[in-house]
N, C-alpha and C positions, 0 to 999 in steps of 0.2 A: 750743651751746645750740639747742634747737629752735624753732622759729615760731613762732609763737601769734596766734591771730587777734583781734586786738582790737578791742574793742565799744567804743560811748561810757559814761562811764560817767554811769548816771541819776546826777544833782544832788539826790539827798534822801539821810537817815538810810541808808535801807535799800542806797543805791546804791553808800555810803560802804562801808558792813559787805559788800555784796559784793564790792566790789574789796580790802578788806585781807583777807577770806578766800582770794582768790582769789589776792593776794600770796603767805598764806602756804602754800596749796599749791605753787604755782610755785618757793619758796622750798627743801620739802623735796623737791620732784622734783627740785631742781638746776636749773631752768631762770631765775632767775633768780639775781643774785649778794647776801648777805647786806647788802651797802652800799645796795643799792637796795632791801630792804623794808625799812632803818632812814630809807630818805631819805623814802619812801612815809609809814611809820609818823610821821615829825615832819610831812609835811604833810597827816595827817589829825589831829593834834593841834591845828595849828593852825586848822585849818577847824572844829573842835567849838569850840575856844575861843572862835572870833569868833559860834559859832551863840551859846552862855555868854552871851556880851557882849550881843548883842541879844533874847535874852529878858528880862536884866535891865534894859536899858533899855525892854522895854514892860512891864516889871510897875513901873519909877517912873510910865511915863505912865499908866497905871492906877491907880496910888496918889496922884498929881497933873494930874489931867487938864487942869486949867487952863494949867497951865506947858508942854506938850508942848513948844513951840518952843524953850523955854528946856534942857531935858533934854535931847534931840537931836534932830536931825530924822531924816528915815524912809533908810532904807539908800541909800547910794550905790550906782550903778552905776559899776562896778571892770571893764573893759575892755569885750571885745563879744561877744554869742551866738555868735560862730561858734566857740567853743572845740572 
């Protein structure tokens, strides 16, 4: 397998679509192995899901503004910036 220089990858939509494009070149150069764009592929599945999850929770706090607290409260902070 050859090197490959690795960047962070930006934290938005577009950051996501470029690291699985970028998976799946990697994928048919042979540089990486087929288990690791399926591992890659289920944890960008899950990261769209949990995006899913929290637009439909602000479109209830949008539809019930009064209850916000009761709907959920606003996103947890899930480890630390230095990823």
């Amino acid at each position: 397998m050859m090197s490959v220089e690795r960047k962070k990858i930006e934290r938005t939509s577009a950051g996501l679509r470029d690291a699985l494009f970028n998976a799946m070149e990697q994928l048919r150069e042979g540089d990486i192995e087929a288990s690791d764009a399926k591992a890659m592929a289920a944890l960008a599945r899950e990261i769209v899901h949990s995006v899913q999850l929290e637009i439909e929770v602000q479109k209830l706090r949008a539809q019930y503004p009064s209850d916000t607290g009761i709907i959920a409260p606003m996103p947890l902070k899930l480890g630390t910036d230095d990823a």
